[in-house]
N, C-alpha and C positions, 0 to 999 in steps of 0.2 A: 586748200582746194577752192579753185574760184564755183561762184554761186552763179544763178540766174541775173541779177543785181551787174556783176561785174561782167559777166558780159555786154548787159545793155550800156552800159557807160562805156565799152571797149567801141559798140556798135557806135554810139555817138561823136567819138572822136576820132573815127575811121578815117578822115581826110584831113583831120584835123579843128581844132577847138580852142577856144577860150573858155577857162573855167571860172566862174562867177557862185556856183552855188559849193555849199558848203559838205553836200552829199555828195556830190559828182567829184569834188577833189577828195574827201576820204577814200571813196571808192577807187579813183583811181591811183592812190598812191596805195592802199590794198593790193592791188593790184599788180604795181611796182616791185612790192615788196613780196610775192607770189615769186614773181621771175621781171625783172629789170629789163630783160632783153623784150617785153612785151609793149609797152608805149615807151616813148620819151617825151619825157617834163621838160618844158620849155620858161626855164626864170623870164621874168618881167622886162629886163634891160631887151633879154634876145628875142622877146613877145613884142616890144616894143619897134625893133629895127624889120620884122616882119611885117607885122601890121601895119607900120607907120603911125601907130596912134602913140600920144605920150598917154601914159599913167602918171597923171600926176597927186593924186587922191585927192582933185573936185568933185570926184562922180565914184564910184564904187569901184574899188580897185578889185579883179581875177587875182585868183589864188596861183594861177598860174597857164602856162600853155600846155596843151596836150597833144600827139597824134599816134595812132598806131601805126607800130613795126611791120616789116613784113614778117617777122614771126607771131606778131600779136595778130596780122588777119588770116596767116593761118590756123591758129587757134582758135580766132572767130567762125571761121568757115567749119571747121572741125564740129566747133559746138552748135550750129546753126542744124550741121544734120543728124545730132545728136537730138538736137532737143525738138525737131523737125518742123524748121524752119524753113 
């Protein structure tokens, strides 16, 4: 069952994300792992040709790319007047 937690990391990556912190990628592979069809993880290489930025680890490399589905914002929407948002 997703938590409060997991939906705010869902809200965060609603347009989509670079994941940098170490909470926000457990959470959203939790998440993943709830139901797959709810965000898609985005590896490094295909983070890469999006962004235009290399990862080349001078600087702090993201654990990964993230954005939600359109099943994952219906989910968000769902839980938003659930939890009365």
């Amino acid at each position: 069952m997703l938590k409060q937690e997991h939906y705010e990391v869902m809200k965060a990556v609603k347009d989509g994300a670079t994941i940098y912190g170490y909470v926000d990628a457990k959470r959203l592979r939790e998440v993943q792992k709830f139901d797959s069809e709810l965000i898609e993880i985005i590896g490094l290489k295909d983070l890469e040709e999006i962004t235009g930025e290399e990862y080349n680890g001078a600087e702090q490399l993201p654990y990964f790319g993230a954005i939600l589905t359109g099943k994952g914002k219906e989910v968000l929407n769902n839980s938003n007047s659930e939890f009365g948002q």
